[in-house]
LONU-487887 format. One record per atom (N, C-alpha, C): x, y, z; residue number from 1; atom name. Coordinates in steps of 0.02 Angstrom, whole numbers. Layout:
[pt [X, Y, Z], NUM, "CA"]
...
This chain:
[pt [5406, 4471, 5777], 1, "N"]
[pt [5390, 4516, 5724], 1, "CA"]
[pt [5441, 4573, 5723], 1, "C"]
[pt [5490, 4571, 5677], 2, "N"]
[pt [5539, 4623, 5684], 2, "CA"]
[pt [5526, 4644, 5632], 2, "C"]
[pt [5538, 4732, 5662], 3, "N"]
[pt [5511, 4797, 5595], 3, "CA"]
[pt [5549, 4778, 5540], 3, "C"]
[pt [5499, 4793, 5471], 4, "N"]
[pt [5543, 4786, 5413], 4, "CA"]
[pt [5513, 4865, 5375], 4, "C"]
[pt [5482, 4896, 5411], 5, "N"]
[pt [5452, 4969, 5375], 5, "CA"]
[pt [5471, 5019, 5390], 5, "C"]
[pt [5524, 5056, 5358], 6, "N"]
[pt [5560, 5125, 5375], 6, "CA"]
[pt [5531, 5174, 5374], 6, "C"]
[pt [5535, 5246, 5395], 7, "N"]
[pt [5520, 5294, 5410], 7, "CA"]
[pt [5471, 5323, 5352], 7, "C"]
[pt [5533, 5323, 5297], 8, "N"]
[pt [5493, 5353, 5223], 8, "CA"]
[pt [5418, 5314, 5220], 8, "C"]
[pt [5444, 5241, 5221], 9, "N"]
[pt [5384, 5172, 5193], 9, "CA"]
[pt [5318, 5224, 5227], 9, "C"]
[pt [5352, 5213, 5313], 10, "N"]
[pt [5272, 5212, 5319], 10, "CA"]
[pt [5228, 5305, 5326], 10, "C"]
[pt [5277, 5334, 5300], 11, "N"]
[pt [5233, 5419, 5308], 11, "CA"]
[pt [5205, 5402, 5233], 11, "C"]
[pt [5210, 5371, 5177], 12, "N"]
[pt [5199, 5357, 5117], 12, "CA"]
[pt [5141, 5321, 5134], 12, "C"]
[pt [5147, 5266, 5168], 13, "N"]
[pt [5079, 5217, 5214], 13, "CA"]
[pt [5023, 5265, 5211], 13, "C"]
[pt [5058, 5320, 5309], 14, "N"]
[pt [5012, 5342, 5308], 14, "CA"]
[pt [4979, 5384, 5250], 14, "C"]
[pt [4996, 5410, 5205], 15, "N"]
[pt [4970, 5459, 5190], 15, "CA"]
[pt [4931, 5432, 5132], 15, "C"]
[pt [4942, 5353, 5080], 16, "N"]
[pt [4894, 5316, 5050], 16, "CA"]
[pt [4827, 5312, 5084], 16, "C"]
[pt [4847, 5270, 5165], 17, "N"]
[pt [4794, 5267, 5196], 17, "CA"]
[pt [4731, 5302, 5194], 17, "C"]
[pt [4763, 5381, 5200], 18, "N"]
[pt [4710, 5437, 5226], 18, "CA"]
[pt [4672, 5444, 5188], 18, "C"]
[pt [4713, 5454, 5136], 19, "N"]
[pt [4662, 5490, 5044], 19, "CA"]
[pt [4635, 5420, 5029], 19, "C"]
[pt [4655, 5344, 5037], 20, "N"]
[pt [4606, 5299, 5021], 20, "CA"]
[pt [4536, 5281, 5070], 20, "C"]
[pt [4547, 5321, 5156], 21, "N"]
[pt [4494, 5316, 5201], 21, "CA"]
[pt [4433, 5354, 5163], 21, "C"]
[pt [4455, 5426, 5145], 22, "N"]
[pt [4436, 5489, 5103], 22, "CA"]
[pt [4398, 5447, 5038], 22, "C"]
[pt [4413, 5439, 5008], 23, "N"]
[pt [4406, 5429, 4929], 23, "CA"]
[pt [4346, 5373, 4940], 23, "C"]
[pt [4352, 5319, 4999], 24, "N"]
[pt [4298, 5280, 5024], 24, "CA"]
[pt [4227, 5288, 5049], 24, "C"]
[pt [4223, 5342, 5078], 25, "N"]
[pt [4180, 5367, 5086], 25, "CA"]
[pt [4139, 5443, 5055], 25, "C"]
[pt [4201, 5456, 5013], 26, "N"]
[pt [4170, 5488, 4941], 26, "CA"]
[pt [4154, 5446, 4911], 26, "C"]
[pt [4165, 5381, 4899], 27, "N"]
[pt [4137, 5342, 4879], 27, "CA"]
[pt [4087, 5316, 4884], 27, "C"]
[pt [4038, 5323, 4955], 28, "N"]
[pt [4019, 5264, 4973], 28, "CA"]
[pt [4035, 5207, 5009], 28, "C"]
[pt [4029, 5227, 5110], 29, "N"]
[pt [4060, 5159, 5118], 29, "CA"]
[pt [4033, 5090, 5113], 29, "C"]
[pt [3976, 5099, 5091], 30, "N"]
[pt [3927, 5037, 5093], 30, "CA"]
[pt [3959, 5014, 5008], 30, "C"]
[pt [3969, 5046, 4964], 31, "N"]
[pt [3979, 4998, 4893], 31, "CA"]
[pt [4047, 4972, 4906], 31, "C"]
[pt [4035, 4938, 4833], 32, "N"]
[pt [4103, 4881, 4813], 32, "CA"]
[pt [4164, 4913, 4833], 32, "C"]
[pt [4177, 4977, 4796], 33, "N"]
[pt [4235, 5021, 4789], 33, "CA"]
[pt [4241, 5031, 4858], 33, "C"]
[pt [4182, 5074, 4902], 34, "N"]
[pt [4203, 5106, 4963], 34, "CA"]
[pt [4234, 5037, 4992], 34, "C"]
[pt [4204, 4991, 5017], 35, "N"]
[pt [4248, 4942, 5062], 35, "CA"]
[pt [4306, 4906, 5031], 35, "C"]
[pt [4334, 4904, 4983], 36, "N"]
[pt [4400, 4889, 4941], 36, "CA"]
[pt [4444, 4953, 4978], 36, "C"]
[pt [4422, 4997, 4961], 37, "N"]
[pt [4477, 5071, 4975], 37, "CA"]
[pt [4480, 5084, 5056], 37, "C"]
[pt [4430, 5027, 5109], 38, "N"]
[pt [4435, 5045, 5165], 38, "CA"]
[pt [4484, 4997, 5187], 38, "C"]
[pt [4469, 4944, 5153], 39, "N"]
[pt [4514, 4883, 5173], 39, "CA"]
[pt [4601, 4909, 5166], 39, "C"]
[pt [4599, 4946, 5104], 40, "N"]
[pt [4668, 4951, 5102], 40, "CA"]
[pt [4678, 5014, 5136], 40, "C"]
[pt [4653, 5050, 5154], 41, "N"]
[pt [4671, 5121, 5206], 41, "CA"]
[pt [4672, 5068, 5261], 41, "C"]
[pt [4660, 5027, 5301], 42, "N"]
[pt [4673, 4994, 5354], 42, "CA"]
[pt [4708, 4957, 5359], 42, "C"]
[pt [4741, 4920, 5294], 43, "N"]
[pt [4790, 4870, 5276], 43, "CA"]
[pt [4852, 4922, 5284], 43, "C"]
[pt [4857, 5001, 5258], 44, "N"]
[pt [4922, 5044, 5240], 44, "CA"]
[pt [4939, 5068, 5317], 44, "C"]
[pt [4875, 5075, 5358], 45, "N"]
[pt [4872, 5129, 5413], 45, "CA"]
[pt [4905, 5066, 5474], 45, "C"]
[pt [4871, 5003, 5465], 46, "N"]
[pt [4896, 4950, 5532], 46, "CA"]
[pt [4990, 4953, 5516], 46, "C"]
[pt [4995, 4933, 5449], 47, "N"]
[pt [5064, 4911, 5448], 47, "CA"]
[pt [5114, 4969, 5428], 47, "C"]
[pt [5086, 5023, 5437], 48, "N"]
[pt [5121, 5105, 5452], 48, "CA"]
[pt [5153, 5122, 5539], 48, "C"]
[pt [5088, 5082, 5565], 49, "N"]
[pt [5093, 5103, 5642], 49, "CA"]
[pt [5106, 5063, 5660], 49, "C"]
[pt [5118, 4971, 5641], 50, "N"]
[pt [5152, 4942, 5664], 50, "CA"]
[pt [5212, 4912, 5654], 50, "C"]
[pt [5236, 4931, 5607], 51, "N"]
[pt [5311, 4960, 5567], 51, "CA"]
[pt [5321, 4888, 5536], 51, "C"]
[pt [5285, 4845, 5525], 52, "N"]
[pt [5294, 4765, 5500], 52, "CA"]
[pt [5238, 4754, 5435], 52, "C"]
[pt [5270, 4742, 5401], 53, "N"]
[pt [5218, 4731, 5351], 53, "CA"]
[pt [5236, 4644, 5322], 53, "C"]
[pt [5197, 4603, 5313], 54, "N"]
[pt [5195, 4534, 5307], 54, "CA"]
[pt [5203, 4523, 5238], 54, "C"]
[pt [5194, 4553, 5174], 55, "N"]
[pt [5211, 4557, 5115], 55, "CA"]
[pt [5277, 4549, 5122], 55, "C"]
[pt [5305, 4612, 5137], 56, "N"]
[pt [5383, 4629, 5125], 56, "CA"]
[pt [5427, 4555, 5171], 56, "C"]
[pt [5391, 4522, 5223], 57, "N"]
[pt [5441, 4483, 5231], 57, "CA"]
[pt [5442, 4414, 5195], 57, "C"]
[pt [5384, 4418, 5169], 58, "N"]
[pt [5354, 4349, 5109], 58, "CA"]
[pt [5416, 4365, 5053], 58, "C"]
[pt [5442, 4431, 5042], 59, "N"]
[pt [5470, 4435, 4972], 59, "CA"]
[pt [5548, 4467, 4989], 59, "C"]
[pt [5563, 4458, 5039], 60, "N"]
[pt [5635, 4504, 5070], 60, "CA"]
[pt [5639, 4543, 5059], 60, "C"]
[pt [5584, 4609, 5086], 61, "N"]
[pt [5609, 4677, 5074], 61, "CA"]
[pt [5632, 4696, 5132], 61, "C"]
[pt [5652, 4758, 5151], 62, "N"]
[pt [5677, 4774, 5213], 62, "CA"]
[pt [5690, 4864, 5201], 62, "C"]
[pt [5649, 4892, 5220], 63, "N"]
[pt [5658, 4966, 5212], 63, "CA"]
[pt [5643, 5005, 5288], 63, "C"]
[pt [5675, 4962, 5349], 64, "N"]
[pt [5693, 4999, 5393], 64, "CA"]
[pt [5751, 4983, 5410], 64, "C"]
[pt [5786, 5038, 5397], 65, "N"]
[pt [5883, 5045, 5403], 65, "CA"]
[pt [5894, 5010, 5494], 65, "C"]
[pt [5848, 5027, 5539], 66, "N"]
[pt [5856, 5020, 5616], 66, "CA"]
[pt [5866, 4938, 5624], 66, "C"]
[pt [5943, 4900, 5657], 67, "N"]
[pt [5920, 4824, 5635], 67, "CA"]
[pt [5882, 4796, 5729], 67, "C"]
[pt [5831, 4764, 5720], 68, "N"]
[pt [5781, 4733, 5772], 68, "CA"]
[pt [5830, 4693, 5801], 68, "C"]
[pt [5844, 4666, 5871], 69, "N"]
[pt [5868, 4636, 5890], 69, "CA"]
[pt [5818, 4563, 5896], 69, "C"]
């Protein structure tokens, strides 16, 4: 698993994450919406902190300048 999520990507991650953890449980975490908006605060927050995101290598993105050996 070599990083493909740069610095910018993932403070952008985190910070979707937070306001979608937020917005989920202003929501409601028990409804439709709240667990949609948790899923993806946990989808933005895992692949923030683990600098790999599985999309971007399905489609060749690459927005960490650092190259993985």
């Amino acid at each position: 698993m070599n990083a493909n999520v740069g610095p910018t990507d993932k403070t952008v991650r985190i910070v979707i994450g937070v306001v979608a953890a937020i917005a989920a449980f202003a929501a409601g975490a028990g409804t439709v919406l709240g667990i949609v908006l948790l899923a993806v605060a946990a989808i933005m927050l895992v692949t923030a902190f683990t600098g790999f995101c599985p999309i971007y290598r399905l489609v060749g993105v690459n927005t960490c300048k650092v190259r993985a050996h």
